[in-house]
C-alpha positions as CSV (number, residue, x, y, z in Angstrom):
1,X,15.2,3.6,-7.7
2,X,13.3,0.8,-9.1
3,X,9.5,1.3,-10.0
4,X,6.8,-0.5,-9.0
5,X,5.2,-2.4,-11.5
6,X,1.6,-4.0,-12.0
7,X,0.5,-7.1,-13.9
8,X,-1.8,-6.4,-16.8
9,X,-3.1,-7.9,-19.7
10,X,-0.8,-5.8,-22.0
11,X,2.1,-6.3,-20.3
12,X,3.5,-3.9,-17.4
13,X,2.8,-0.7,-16.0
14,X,5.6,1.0,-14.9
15,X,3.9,3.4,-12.0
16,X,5.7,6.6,-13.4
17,X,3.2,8.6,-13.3
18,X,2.1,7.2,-9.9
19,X,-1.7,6.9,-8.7
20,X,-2.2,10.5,-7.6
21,X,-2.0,11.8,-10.3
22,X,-4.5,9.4,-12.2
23,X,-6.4,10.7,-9.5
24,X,-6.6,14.4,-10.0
25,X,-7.0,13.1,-14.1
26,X,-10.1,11.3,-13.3
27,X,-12.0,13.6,-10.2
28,X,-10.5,16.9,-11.6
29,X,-10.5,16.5,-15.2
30,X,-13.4,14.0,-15.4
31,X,-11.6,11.6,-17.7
32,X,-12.8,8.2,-18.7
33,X,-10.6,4.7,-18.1
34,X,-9.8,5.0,-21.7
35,X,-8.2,8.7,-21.7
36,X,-6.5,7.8,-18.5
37,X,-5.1,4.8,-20.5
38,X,-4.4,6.7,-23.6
39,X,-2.6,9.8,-21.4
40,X,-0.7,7.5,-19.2
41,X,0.6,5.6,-22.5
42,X,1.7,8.9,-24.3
43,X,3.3,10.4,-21.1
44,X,5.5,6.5,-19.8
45,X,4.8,4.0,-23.0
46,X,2.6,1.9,-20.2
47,X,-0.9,2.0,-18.9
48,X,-3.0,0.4,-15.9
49,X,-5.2,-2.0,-17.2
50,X,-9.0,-1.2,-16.7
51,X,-9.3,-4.0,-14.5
52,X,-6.4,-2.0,-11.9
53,X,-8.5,1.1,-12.1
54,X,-12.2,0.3,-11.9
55,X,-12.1,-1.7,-8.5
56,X,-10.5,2.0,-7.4
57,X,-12.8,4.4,-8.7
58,X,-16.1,2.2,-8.2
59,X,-15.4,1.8,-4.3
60,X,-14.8,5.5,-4.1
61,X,-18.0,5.8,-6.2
62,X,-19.6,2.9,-4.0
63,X,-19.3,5.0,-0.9
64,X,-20.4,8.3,-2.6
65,X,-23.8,6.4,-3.2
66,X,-24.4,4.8,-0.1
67,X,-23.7,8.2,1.6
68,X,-26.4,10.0,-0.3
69,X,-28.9,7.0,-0.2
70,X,-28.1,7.8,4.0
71,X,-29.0,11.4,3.8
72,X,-32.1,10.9,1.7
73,X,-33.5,8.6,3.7
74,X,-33.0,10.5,7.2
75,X,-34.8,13.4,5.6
76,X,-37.9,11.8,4.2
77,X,-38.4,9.5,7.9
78,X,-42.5,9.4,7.7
């Protein structure tokens, strides 16, 4: 099976490690762009570039914010 690969500015990542993974990395483990980068390049030679992640963790982040902004402001209605 081929992988998938992604266009960055260093070249391409080979999705070996594949994005759910990245996922539990960053939600579970809390880790920044740069230790996913660093982890993903000692586990498959390859990284995303921080351009491919941050448009997927700030929408994620994007929603988080808009849905607290909606509770707050149902409970404090003068």
């Amino acid at each position: 099976m081929i992988s998938k690969k992604y266009k960055t500015s260093a070249g391409n990542w080979k999705q070996e490690i594949g994005w759910a993974e990245i996922d539990k990395w960053k939600y579970e483990e809390g880790l920044s762009y740069k230790a996913i980068r660093d982890r993903c390049i000692e586990l498959c030679g390859s990284a995303p570039s921080k351009g491919a992640l941050s448009p997927r963790y700030n929408e994620v982040t994007r929603q988080k914010i808009v849905e607290r902004t909606r509770v707050y402001r149902a409970e404090n209605v003068n």
